[in-house]
DRENDO-1510 file (C-alpha; in Angstrom, 1 decimal, always signed):
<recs>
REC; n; res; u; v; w
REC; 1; UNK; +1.0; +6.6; +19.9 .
REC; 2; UNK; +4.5; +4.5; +20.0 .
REC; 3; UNK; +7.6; +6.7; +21.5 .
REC; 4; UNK; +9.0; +6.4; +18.2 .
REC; 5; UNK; +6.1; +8.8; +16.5 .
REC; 6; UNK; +6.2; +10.9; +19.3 .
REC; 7; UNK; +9.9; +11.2; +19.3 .
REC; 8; UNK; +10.0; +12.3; +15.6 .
REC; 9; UNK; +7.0; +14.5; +15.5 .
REC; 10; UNK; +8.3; +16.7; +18.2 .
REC; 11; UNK; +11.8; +16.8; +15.7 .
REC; 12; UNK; +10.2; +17.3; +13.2 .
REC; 13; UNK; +7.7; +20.2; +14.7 .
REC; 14; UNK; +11.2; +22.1; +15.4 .
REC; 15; UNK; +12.5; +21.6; +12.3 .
REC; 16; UNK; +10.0; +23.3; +11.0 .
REC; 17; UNK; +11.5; +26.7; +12.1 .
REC; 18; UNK; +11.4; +26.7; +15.7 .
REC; 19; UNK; +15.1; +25.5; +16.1 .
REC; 20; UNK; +16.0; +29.0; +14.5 .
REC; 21; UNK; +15.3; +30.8; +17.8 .
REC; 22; UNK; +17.0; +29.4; +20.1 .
REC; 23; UNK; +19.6; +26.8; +20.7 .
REC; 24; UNK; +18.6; +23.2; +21.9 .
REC; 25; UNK; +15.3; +23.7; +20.3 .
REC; 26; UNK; +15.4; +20.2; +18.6 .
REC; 27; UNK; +16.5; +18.5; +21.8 .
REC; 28; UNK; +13.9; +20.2; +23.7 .
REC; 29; UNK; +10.9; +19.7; +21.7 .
REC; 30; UNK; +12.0; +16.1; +20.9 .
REC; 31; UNK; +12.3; +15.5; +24.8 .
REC; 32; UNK; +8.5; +17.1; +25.5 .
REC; 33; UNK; +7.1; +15.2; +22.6 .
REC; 34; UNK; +8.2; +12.1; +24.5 .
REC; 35; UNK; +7.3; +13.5; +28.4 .
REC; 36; UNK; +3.9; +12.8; +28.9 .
REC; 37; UNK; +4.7; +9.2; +28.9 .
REC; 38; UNK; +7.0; +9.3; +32.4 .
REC; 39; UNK; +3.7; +8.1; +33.9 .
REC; 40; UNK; +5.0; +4.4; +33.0 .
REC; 41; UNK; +6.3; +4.9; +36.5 .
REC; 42; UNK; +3.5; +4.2; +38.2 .
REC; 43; UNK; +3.8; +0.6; +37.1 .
REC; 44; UNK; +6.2; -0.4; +39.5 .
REC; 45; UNK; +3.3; -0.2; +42.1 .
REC; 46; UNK; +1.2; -2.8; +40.1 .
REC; 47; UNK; -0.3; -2.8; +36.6 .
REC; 48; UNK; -3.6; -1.7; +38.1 .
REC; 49; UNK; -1.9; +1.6; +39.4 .
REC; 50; UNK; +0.2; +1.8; +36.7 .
REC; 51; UNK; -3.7; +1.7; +34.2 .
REC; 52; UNK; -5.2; +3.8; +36.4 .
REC; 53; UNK; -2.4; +6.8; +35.9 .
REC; 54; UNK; -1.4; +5.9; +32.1 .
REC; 55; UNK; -2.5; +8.9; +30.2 .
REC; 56; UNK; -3.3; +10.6; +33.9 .
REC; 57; UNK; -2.0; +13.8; +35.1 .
REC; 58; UNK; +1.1; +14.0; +32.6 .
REC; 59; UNK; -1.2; +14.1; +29.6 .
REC; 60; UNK; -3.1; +17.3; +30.9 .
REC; 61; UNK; -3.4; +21.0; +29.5 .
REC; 62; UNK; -2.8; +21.6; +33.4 .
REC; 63; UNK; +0.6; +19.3; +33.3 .
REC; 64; UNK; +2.4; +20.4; +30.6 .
REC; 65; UNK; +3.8; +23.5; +31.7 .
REC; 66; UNK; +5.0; +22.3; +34.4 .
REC; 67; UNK; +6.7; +19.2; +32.5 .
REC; 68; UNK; +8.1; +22.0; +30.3 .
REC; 69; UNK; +9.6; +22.8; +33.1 .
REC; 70; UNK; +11.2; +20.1; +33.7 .
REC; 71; UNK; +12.9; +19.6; +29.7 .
REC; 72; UNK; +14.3; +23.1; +30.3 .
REC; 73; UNK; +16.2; +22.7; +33.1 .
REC; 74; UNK; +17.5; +19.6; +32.2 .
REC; 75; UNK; +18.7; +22.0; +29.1 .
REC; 76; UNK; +20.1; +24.3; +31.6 .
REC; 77; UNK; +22.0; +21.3; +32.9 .
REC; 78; UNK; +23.3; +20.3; +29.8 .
REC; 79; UNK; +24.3; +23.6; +28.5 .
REC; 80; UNK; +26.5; +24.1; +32.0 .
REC; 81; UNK; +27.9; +20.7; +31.3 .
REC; 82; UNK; +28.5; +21.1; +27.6 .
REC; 83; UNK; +31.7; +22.2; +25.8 .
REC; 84; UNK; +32.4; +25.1; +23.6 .
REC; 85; UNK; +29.0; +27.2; +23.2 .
REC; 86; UNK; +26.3; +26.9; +20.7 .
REC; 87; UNK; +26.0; +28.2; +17.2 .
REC; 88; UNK; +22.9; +30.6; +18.7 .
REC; 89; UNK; +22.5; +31.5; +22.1 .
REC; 90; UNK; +20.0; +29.7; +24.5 .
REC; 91; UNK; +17.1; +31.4; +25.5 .
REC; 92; UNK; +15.1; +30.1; +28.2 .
REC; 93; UNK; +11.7; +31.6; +27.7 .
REC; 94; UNK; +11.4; +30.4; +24.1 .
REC; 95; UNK; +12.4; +27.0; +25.0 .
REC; 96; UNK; +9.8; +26.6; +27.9 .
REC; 97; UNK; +7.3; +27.6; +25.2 .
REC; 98; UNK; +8.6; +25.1; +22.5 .
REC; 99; UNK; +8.5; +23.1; +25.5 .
REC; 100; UNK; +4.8; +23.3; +26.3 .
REC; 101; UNK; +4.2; +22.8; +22.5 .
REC; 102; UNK; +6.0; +19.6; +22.3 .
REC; 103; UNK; +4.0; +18.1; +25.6 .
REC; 104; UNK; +0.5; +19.4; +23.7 .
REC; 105; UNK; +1.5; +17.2; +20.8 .
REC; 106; UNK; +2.1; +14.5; +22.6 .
REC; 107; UNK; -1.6; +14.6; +23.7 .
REC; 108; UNK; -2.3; +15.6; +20.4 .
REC; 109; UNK; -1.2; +12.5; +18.8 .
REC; 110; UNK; -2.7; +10.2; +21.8 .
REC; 111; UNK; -6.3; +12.1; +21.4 .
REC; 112; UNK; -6.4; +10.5; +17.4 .
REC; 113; UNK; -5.6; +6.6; +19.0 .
REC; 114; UNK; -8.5; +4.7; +20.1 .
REC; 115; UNK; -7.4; +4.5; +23.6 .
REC; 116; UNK; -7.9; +8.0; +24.3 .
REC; 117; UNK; -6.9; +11.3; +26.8 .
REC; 118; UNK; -8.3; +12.8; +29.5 .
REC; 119; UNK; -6.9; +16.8; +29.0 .
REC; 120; UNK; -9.1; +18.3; +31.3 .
REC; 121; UNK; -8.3; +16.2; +34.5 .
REC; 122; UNK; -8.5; +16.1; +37.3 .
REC; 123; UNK; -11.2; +18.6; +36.6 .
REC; 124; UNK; -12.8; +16.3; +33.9 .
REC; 125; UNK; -11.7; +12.3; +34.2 .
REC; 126; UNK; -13.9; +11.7; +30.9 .
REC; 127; UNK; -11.8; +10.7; +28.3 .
REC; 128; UNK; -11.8; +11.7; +24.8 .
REC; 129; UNK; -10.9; +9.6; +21.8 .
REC; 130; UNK; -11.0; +10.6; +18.0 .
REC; 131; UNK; -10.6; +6.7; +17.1 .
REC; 132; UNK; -8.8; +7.8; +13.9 .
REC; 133; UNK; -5.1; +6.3; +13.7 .
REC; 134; UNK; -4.0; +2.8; +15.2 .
REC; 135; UNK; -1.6; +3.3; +18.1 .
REC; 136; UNK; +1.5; +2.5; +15.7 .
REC; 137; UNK; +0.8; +4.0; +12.0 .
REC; 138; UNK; +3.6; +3.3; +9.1 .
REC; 139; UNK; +2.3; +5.9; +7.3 .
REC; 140; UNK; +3.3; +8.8; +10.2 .
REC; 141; UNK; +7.0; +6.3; +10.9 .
REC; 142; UNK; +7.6; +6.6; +7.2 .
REC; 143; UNK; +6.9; +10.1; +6.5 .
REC; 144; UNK; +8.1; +11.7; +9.6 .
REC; 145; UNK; +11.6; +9.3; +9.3 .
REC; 146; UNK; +12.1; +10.3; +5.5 .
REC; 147; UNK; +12.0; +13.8; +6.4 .
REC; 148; UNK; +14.3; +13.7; +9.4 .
REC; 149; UNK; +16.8; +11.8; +6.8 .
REC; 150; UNK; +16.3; +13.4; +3.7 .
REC; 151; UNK; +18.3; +16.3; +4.9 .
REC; 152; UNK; +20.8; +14.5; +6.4 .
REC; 153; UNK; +21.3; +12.9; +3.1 .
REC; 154; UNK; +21.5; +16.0; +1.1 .
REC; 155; UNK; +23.9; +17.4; +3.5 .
REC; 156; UNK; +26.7; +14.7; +3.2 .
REC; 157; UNK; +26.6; +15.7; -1.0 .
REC; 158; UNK; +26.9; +19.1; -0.5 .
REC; 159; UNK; +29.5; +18.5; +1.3 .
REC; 160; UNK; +31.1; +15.9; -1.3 .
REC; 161; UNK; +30.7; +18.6; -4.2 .
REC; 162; UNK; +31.8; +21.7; -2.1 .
REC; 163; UNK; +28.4; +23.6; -1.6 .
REC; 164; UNK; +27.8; +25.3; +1.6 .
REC; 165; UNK; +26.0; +23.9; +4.2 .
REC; 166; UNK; +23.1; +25.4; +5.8 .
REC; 167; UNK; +23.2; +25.8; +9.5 .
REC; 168; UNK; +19.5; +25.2; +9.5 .
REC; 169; UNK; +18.7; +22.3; +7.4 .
REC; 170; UNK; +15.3; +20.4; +6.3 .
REC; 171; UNK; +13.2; +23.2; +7.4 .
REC; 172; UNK; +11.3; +22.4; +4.1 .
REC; 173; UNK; +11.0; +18.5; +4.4 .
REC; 174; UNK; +9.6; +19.2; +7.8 .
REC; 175; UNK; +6.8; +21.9; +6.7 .
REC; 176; UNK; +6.0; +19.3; +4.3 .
REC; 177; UNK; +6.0; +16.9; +6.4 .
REC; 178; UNK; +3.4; +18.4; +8.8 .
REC; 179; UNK; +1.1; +19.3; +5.7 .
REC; 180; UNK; +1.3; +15.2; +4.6 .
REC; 181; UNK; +0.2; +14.4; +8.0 .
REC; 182; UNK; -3.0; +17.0; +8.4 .
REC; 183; UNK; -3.8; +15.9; +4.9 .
REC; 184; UNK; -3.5; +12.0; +5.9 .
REC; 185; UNK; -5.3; +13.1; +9.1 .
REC; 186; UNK; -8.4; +14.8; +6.9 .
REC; 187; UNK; -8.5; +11.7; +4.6 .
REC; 188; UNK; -8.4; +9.3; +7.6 .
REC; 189; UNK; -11.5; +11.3; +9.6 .
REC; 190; UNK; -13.6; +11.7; +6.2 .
REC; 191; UNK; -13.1; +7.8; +5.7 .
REC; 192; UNK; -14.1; +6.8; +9.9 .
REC; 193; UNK; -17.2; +9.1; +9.2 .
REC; 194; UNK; -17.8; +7.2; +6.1 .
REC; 195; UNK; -17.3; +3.6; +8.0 .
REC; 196; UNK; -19.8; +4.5; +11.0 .
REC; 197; UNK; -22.1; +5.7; +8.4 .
REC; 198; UNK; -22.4; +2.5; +5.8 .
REC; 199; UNK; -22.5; +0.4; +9.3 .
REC; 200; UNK; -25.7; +2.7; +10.1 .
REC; 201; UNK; -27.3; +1.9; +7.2 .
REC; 202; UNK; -26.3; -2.2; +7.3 .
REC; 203; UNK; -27.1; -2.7; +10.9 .
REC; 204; UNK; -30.2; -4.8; +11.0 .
REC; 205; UNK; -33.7; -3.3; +12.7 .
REC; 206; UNK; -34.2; -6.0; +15.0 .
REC; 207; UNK; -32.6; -3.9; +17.8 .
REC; 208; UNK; -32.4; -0.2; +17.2 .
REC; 209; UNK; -28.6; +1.0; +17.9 .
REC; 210; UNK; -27.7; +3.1; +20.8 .
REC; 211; UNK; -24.1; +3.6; +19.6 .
REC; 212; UNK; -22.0; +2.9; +16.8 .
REC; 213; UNK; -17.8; +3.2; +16.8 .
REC; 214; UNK; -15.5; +2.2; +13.9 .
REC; 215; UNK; -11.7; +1.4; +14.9 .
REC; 216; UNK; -8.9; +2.0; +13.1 .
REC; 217; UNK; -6.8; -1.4; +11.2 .
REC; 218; UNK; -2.9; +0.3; +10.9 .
REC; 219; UNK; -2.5; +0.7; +7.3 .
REC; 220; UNK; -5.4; +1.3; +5.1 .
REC; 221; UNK; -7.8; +4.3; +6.1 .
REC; 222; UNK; -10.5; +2.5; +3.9 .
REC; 223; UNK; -10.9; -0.8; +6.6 .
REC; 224; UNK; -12.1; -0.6; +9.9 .
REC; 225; UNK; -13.5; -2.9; +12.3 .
REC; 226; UNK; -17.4; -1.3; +13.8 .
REC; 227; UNK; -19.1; -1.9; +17.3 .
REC; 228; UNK; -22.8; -1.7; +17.7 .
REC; 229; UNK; -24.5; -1.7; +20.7 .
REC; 230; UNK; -27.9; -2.2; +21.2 .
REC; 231; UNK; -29.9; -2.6; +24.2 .
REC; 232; UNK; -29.0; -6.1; +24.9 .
REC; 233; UNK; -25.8; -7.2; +22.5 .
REC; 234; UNK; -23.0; -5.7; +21.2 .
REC; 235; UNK; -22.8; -6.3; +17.1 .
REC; 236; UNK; -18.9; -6.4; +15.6 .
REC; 237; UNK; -17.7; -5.9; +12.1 .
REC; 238; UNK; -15.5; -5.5; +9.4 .
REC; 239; UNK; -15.9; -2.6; +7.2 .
REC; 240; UNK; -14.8; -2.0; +3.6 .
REC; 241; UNK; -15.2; +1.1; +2.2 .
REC; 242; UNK; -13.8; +1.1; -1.1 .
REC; 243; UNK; -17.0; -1.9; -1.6 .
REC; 244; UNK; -19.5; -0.2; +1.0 .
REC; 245; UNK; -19.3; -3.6; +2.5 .
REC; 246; UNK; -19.7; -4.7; +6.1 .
REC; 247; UNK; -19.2; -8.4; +6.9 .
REC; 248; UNK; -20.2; -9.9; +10.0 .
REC; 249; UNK; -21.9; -13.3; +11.9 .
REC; 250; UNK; -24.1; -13.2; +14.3 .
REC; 251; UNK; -22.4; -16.5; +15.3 .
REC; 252; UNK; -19.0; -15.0; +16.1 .
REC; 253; UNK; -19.3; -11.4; +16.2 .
REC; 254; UNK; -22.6; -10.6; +18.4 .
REC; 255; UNK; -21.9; -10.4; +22.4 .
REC; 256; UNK; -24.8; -10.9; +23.9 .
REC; 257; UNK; -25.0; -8.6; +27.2 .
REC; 258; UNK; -24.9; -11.1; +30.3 .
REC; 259; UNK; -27.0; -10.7; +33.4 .
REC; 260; UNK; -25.4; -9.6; +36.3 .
REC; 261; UNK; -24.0; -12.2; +39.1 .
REC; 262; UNK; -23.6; -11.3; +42.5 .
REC; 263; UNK; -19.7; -11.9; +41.8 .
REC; 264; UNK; -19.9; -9.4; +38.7 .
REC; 265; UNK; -21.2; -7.0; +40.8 .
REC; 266; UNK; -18.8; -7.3; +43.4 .
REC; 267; UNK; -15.7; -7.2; +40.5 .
REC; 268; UNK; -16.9; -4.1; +39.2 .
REC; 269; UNK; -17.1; -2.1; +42.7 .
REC; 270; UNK; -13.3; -3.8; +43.1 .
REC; 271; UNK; -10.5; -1.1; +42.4 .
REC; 272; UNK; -9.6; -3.0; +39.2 .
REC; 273; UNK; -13.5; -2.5; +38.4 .
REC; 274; UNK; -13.7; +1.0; +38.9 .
REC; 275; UNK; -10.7; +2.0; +36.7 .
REC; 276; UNK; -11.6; -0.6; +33.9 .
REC; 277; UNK; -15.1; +0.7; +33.8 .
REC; 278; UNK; -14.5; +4.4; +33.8 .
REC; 279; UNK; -12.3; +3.8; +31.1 .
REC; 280; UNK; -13.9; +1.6; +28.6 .
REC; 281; UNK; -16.1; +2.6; +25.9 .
REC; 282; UNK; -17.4; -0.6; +25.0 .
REC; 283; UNK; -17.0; -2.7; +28.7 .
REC; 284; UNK; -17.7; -6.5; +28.7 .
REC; 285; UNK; -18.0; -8.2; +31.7 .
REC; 286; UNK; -18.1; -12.5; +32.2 .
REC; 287; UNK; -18.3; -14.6; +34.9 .
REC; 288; UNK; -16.1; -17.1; +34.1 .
REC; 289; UNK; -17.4; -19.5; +37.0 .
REC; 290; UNK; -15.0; -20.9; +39.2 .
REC; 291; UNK; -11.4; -20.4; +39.1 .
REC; 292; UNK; -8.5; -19.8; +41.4 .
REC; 293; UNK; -5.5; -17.3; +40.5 .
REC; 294; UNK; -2.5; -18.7; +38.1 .
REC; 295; UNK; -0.2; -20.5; +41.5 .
REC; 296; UNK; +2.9; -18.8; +42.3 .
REC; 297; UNK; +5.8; -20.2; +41.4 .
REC; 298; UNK; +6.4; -23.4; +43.4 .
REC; 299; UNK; +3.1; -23.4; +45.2 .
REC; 300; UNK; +1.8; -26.9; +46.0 .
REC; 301; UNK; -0.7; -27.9; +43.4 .
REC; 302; UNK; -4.2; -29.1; +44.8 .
REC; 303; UNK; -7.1; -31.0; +43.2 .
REC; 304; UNK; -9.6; -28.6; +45.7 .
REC; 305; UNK; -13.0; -27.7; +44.4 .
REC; 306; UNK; -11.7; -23.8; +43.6 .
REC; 307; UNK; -13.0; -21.4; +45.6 .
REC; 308; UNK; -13.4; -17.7; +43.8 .
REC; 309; UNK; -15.4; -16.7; +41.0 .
REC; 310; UNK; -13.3; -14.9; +38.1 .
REC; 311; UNK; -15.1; -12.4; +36.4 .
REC; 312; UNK; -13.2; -11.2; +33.0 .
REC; 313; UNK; -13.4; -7.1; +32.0 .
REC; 314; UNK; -12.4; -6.4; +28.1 .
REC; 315; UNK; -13.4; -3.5; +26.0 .
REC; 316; UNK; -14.3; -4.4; +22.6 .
REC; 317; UNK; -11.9; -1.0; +20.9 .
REC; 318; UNK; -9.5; -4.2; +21.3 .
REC; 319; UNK; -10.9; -7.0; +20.8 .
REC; 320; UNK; -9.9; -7.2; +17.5 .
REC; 321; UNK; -7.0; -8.0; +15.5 .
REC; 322; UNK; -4.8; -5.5; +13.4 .
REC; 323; UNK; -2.5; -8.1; +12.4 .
REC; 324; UNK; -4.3; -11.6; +11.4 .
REC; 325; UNK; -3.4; -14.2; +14.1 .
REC; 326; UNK; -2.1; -11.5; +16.4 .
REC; 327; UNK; -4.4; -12.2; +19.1 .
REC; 328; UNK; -5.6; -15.6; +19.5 .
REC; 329; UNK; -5.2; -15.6; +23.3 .
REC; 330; UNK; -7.4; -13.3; +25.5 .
REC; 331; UNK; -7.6; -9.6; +24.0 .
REC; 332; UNK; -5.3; -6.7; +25.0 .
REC; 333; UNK; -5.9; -4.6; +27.9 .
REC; 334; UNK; -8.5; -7.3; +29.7 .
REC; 335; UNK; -8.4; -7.9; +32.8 .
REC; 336; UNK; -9.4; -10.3; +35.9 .
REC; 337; UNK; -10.8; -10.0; +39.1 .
REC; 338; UNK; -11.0; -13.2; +41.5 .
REC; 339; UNK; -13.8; -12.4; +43.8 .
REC; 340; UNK; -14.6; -14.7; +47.3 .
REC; 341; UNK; -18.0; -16.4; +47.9 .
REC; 342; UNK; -18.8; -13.6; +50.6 .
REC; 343; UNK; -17.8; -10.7; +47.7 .
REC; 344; UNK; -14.7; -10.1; +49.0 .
REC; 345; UNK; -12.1; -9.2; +46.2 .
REC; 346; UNK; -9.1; -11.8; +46.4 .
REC; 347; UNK; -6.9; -10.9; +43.7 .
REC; 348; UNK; -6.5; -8.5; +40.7 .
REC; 349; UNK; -4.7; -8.7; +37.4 .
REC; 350; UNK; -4.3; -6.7; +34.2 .
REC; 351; UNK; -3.5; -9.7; +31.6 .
REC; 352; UNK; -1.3; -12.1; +33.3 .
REC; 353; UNK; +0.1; -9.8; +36.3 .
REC; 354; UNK; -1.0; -9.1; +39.2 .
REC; 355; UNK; -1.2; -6.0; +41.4 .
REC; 356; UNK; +0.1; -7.0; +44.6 .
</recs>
């Protein structure tokens, strides 16, 4: 998910009653909800080292209690720095544990995206997806906000009119908050269940299916966009549930499975390859023909016969478009690999950058 949900869930996961046992409960729990993600680091050695880490190490059972580690003493730093002393005492133990909670909701909340976690790596790189929520959800941004400001609210009139104000406040908008969300969570799985099984039963018998996927749109748990693969095309849809409806062409939507080219091969043994390929679900690989890299900046420009093959990796999870319009260029998350007439692998990019 977006920082923003993960943020606000770990809040509001204290709220629920775990800020009552120890001081910087909320800060703590809203830090680990947010941890995981420190892996955006590895970016600044190249976008293909920063995709090969993303959801890596940091978003392991094995890895977060060691970044619950790290939240706690940077509690312990701020509670030697602070002024005055909190309303209940700090104590450590408790908020390692809320600690390792917060990290495991963070994978949590990742595991229900279609872009998926690996917990069980190093020891398991296969990644796990529950393809149930899109990556930013304004269902979970509204309901986990209101409840965060809700009590705030209520606050500033009881203090208008006098009433006494609770030391620990909104542990009620919070449970309620959590309940909404498993409830929008159980309506959301019934309804992906309910898409891969209409497409099952509208997918025509010309090629028996080897696997069928439905991915989430970001609002309505009743549309979602299906993938079938067959033997030798993939078949893309969208899904109505309310109707029982799945539209597609054969024109537009069927990606027919292309042979491979000696450059293909060589791309996908590439270290771009490798990643890409062990990752995606739904891999599509071109040769594009040839193509030399985008210039650098202020390179002379040449009307030379190119000399590399470009071969182009996408997963279809993202070939599609939440928003209408949204993605009339190349799909997110594809990538290039620019591959020399005797194999070797000349250049590498994720989108438009390169890893250098």
């Amino acid at each position: 998910m977006e920082p923003v949900t993960h943020f606000l869930s770990g809040a509001i996961l204290s709220r629920a009653g775990f800020n009552r046992k120890t001081a910087y409960a909320t800060l703590a729990m809203t830090l680990a909800a947010e941890m995981p993600d420190l892996d955006i680091l590895w970016y600044m050695r190249g976008p293909v080292a920063g995709f090969q880490h993303h959801r890596g190490i940091t978003h392991t059972f094995l890895g977060a209690p060691f970044e619950a580690v790290v939240v706690v003493a940077a509690m312990w730093l701020f509670h030697r720095l602070r002024k005055g002393t909190p309303p209940i005492p700090p104590r450590w133990g408790w908020l390692w544990f809320f600690s390792v909670l917060g990290v495991l909701l963070h994978i949590l909340l990742d595991f229900t995206n279609n872009y998926g976690v690996r917990p069980f790596f190093p020891f398991d790189p296969r990644w796990h997806t529950w393809n149930i929520v899109y990556i930013v959800d304004p269902f979970l941004l509204i309901a986990l906000s209101g409840c965060l400001i809700l009590p705030f609210i209520f606050g500033l009139a009881d203090g208008e009119i006098g009433g006494k104000r609770s030391l620990f406040r909104g542990r009620g908008f919070a449970v309620a908050a959590l309940v909404l969300i498993a409830l929008y969570y159980a309506v959301r799985n019934a309804e992906h269940e309910h898409a891969i099984h209409i497409t099952q039963l509208a997918h025509p018998g010309d090629e028996p299916a080897i696997r069928i996927a439905a991915e989430p749109y970001p609002i309505s748990p009743f549309h979602w966009h299906a993938i079938v693969e067959t033997r030798d095309y993939f078949q893309t849809a969208d899904v109505s549930n309310w109707t029982d409806q799945v539209t597609s062409s054969d024109a537009n939507d069927r990606i027919d499975k292309t042979a491979v080219t000696p450059a293909v091969a060589a791309a996908k043994q590439s270290w771009l390859g490798r990643v890409y390929l062990g990752w995606a679900q739904f891999p599509v690989t071109r040769d594009v023909g040839r193509e030399d890299p985008p210039d650098t900046p202020g390179a002379p420009q040449t009307d030379a016969q190119p000399a590399l093959e470009r071969v182009d990796f996408e997963d279809l999870r993202f070939a599609y478009s939440a928003i209408p319009g949204a993605n009339e260029g190349r799909p997110p998350l594809s990538a290039s690999v620019y591959v020399a007439p005797n194999g070797q692998i000349e250049a590498q990019f994720m989108g438009d950058a390169e890893q250098k």
